[in-house]
N, C-alpha and C positions, 0 to 999 in steps of 0.2 A: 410485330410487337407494337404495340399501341402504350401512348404517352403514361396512362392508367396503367399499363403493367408496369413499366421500368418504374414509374412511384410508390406503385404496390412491393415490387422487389426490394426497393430500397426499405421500406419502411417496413418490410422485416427483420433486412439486416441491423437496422437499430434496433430491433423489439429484440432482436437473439446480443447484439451488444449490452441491451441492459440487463437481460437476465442473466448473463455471466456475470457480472457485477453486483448483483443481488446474492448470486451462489456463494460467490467468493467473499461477500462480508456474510452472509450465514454460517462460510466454512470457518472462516475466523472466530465469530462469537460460539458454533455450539464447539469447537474445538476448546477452547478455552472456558467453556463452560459459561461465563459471562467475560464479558468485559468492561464492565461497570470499573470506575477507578481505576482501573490498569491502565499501564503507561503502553502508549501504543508509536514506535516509530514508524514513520509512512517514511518511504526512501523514494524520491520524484516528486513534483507534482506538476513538470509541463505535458504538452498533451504528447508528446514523444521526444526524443531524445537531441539533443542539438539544436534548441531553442529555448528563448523562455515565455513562449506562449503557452497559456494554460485553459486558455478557451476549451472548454466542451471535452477539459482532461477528462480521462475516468477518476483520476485522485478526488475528484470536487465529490463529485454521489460517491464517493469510496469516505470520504473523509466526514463528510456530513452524515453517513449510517454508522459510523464509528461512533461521533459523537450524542447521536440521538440516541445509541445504548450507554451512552456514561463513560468515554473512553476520554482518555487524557491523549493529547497526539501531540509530539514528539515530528516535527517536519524537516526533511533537509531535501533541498532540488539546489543542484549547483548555479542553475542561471532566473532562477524563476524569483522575480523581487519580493521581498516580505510582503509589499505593502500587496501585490498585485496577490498573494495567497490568503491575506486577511479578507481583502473585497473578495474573494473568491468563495470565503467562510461566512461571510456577513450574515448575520440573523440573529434567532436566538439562541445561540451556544456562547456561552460565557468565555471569554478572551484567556478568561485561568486554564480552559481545556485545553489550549492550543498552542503550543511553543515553535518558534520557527529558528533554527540550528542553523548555524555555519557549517557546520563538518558534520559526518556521521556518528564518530566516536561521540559527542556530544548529544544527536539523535537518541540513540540506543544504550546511552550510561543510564542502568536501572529501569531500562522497558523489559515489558515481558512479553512483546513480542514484537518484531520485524516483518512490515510488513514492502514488496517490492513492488513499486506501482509504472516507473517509468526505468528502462529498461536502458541506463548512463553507463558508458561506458566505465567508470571511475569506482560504479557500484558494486560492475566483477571483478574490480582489483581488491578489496577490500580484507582487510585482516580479519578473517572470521574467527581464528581461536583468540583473537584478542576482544572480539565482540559477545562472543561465548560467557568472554573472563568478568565483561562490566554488564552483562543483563542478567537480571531477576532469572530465578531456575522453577520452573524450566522452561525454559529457553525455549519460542517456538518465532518460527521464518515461514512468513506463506509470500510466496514468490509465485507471482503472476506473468511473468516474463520467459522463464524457465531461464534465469541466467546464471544460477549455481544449481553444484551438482548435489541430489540429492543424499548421495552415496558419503561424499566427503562429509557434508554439514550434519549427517546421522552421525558420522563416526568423531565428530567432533564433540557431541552430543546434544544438538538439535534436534525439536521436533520438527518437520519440514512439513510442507504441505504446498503440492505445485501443483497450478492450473493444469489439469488438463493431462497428469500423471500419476500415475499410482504412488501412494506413499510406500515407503520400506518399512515401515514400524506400523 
């Protein structure tokens, strides 16, 4: 194997990394039909879980195609710093789009959808019929991580939508 393949290898797996991240904000906007104005909570955004490095996250091209459709984003990462997710945002999307949360409940009060980008432990503890109770209906969860079950969050009356899973509804 010559230096030219392992490069070549490699730089596929990026090219199939970004197009699951292309799928998965297509799945979100034609699910929702648009997402122009709708409040959208991203739950993460370091580049995995027990840091708060956000280098070369997926949240960054997640949250930047969110906002290039007109989406309001709703952020909470428990160690990742405000400031280090605004430089992360920098450009042309208007500061009004972008909220950065302490907590979840505060995320997701009035979003119309949840979306799971970094896969925190803190995230699968999370009260979901009580998140159910304060987002916009109907209520949709696309969880990129597969860290809830899609079976309960149906039956709580979520729409779900997981990477890489068949939906129940």
């Amino acid at each position: 194997m010559t230096l030219h393949d392992v490069a070549e290898y490699w730089q596929q797996v990026i090219t199939m990394n970004e197009y699951q991240q292309r799928r998965f904000v297509n799945t979100i906007v034609e699910t929702m039909v648009n997402v122009k104005g709708k409040k959208i909570a991203l739950l993460g955004f370091a580049y995995k879980p027990d840091t708060s490095d956000c280098r070369q996250s997926p949240a960054i091209d997640i949250a930047h195609a969110m906002l290039a459709e007109g989406a309001r984003l709703s952020i909470c990462d428990p160690q990742v710093p405000a400031e280090s997710i605004t430089a992360a945002l920098a450009g042309d999307h208007s500061s009004l789009q972008v909220a950065i949360c302490k907590d979840v409940m505060q995320a997701v009060e009035g979003a119309d959808g949840l979306v799971l980008v970094t896969d925190w432990e803190c995230f699968r503890t999370i009260d979901m019929p009580r998140v159910y109770e304060v987002m916009s209906k109907p209520a949709y969860v696309f969880d990129s991580r597969g860290a809830f079950d899609n079976k309960v969050l149906n039956d709580i009356g979520f729409m779900v939508y997981r990477l890489g899973k068949p939906n129940l509804r």
